[in-house]
C-alpha positions in Angstrom: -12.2 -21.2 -3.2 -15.6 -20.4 -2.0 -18.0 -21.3 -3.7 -22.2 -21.9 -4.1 -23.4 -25.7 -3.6 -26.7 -25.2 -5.8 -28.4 -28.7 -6.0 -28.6 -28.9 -9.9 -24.4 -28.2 -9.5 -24.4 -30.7 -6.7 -26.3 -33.3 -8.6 -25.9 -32.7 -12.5 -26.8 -35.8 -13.6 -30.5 -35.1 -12.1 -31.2 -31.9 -13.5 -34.0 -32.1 -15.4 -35.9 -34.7 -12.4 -35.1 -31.6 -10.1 -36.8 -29.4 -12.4 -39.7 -31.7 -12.8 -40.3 -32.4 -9.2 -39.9 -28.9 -8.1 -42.9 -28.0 -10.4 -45.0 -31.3 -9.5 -44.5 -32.0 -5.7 -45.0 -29.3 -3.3 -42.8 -31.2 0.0 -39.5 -31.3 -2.6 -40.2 -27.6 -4.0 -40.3 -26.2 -0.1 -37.4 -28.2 0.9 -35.3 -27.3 -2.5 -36.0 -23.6 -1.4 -35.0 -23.8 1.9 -31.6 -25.3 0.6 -31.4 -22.6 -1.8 -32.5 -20.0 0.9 -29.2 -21.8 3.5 -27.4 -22.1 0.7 -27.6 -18.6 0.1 -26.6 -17.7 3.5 -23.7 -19.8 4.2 -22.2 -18.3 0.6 -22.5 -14.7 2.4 -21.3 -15.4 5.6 -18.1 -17.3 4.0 -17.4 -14.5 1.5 -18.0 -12.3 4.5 -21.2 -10.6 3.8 -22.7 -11.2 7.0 -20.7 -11.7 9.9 -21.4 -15.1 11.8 -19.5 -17.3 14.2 -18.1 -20.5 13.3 -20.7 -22.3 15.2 -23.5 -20.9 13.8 -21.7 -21.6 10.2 -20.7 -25.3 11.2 -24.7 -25.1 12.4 -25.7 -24.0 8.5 -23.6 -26.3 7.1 -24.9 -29.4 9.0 -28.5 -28.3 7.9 -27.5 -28.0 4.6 -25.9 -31.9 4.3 -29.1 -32.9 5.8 -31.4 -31.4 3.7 -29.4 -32.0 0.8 -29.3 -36.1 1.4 -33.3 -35.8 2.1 -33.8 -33.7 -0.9 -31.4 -36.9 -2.9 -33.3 -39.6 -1.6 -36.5 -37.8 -2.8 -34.9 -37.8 -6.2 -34.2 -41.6 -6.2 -37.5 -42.7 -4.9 -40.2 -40.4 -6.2 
């Protein structure tokens, strides 16, 4: 099943600090965007919306896990 990995899904338990940093720290609201914004694009490339090579999708998805584990240790330590 394909599916969307939106942070607040990925990390329930840290909804409302997600929603609070997003509108008090400008460094975690650009990098939850650009997670959103490759989320986004991996979801249409997988559901095949927008043609892509598996490369370039393995690519995506390696960004994604990496900005995803920055944007977790921001909400631990802020």
């Amino acid at each position: 099943m394909i599916q969307k990995h939106q942070l607040i899904e990925e990390f329930p338990e840290h909804a409302d600090r997600i929603h609070e940093l997003k509108e008090k720290n400008s460094h975690f609201k650009k990098l939850f965007d650009e997670y959103d914004d490759l989320d986004h694009e991996i979801y249409r490339i997988e559901t095949d919306s927008e043609p892509a090579s598996d490369e370039t999708l393995n690519k995506l998805r390696s960004e994604r896990v990496k900005l995803k584990d920055e944007l977790y240790q921001m909400l631990l330590t802020l």
